[in-house]
C-alpha positions as CSV (number, residue, x, y, z in Angstrom):
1,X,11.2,-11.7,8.4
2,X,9.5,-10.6,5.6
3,X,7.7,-13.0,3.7
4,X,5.9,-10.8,1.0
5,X,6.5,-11.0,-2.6
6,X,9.2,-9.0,-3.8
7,X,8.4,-6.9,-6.6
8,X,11.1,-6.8,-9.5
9,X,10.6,-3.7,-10.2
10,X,12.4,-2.6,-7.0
11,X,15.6,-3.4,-8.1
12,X,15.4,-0.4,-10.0
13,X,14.3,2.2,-7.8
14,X,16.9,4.5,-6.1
15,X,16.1,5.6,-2.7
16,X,16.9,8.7,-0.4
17,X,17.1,7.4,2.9
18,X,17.1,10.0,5.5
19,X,17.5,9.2,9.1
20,X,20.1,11.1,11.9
21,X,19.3,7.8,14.2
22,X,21.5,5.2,13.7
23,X,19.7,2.0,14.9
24,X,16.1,3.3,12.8
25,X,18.4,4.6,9.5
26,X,19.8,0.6,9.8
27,X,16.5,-1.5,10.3
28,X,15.2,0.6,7.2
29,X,18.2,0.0,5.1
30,X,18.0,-3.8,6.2
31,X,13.8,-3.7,4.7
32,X,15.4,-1.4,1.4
33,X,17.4,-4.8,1.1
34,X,15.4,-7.0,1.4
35,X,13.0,-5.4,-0.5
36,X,15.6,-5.5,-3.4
37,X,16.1,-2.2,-3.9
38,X,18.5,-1.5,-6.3
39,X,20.2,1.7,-4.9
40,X,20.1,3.4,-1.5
41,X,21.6,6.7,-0.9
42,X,22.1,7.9,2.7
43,X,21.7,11.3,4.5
44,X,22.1,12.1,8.1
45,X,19.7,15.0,8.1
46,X,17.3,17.0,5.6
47,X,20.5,19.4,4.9
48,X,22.2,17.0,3.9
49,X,19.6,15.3,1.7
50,X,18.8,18.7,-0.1
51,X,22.6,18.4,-1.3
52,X,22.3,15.0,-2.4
53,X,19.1,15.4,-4.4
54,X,19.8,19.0,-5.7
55,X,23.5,17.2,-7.4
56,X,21.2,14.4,-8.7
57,X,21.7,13.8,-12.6
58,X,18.3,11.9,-12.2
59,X,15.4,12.0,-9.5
60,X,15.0,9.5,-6.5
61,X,12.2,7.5,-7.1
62,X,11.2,7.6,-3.3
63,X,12.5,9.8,-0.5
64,X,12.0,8.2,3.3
65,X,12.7,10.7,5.8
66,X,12.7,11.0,9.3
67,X,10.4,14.2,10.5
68,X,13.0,15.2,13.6
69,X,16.2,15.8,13.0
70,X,19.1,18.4,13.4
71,X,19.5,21.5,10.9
72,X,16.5,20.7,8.2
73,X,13.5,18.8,9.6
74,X,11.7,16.2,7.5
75,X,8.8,18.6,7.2
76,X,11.1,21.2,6.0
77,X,13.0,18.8,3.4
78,X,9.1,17.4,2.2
79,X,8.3,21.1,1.3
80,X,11.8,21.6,-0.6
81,X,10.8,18.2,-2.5
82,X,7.2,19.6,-3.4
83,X,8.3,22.5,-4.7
84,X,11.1,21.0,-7.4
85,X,9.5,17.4,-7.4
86,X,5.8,17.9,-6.8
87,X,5.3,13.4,-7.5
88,X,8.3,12.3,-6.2
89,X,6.8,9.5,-3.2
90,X,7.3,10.7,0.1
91,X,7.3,8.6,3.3
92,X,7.6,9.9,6.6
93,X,9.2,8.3,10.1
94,X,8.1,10.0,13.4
95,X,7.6,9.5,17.0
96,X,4.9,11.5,16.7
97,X,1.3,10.1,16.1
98,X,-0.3,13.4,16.9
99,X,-3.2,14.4,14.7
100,X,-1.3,17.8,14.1
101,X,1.4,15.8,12.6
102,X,-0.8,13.8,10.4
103,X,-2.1,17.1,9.5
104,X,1.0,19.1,8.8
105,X,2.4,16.6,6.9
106,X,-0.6,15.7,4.3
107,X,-0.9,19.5,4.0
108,X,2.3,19.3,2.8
109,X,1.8,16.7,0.4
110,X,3.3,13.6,2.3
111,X,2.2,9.7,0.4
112,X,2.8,7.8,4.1
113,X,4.2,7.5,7.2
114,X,5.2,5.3,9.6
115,X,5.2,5.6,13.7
116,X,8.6,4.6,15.5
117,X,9.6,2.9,16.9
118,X,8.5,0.4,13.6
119,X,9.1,-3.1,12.7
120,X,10.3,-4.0,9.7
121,X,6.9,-5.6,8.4
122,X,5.7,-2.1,8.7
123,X,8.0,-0.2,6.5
124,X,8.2,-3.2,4.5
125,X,4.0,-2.7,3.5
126,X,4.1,1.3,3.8
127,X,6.6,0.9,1.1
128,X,5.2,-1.2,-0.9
129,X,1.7,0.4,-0.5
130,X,3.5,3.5,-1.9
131,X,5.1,2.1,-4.7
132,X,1.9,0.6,-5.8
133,X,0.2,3.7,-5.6
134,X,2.8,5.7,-7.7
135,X,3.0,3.3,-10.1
136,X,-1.0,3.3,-10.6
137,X,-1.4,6.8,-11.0
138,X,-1.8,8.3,-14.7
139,X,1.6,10.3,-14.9
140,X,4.0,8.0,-13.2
């Protein structure tokens, strides 16, 4: 399935995984794996994710959140991420390809997103692409 080189470094990120949909919140925990990442954290909406990271002793290193979902959106949890942890990566799963989305959620300081429904391989290189651009830049 996924035939990339894994990056060692993986094993020790910790990752908020944010997803209300049970079949999409599996299939990304099944790339975080095989990814090797070292710790995954799951919340079923952005409510409960602002919990989670709020009672953090230390940051996630990368927050994937679906945009839709009950109570907080995705949109709404980015924001409360920007404002506490302006770097912390950011990906985004949506349904929605419309340019308004794209738009809302750069604006808001989003590193990438991925279009359900997604394939593994997807997520996999979004990921990836991510990580490689966090670890590039000057303050990470």
């Amino acid at each position: 399935m996924l035939g990339a080189k894994i990056d060692p470094r993986f094993a020790k990120l910790t990752v908020l995984l944010v997803e209300d949909d049970s079949f999409a919140l599996k299939l990304a925990q099944s790339v975080l794996k095989n990814l090797g990442v070292g710790r995954v954290i799951l919340a079923r909406d952005g409510a409960e994710a602002i919990k989670i990271l709020d009672s953090m002793a230390t940051k996630a290193d990368l927050v994937i959140s679906d945009w839709n979902m009950p109570n907080v959106t995705g949109l709404d949890l980015l924001r409360h991420v920007r404002k506490t942890w302006q770097n912390m990566p950011f990906i985004m799963l949506t349904g929605r390809a419309s340019e308004d989305f794209v738009v809302a959620a750069k604006d808001n300081g989003v590193n990438g997103y991925v279009i359900k429904p997604f394939s593994p391989d997807q997520l996999m290189k979004k990921i990836q692409s991510v990580f490689n651009m966090v670890m590039k830049a000057p303050d990470a």
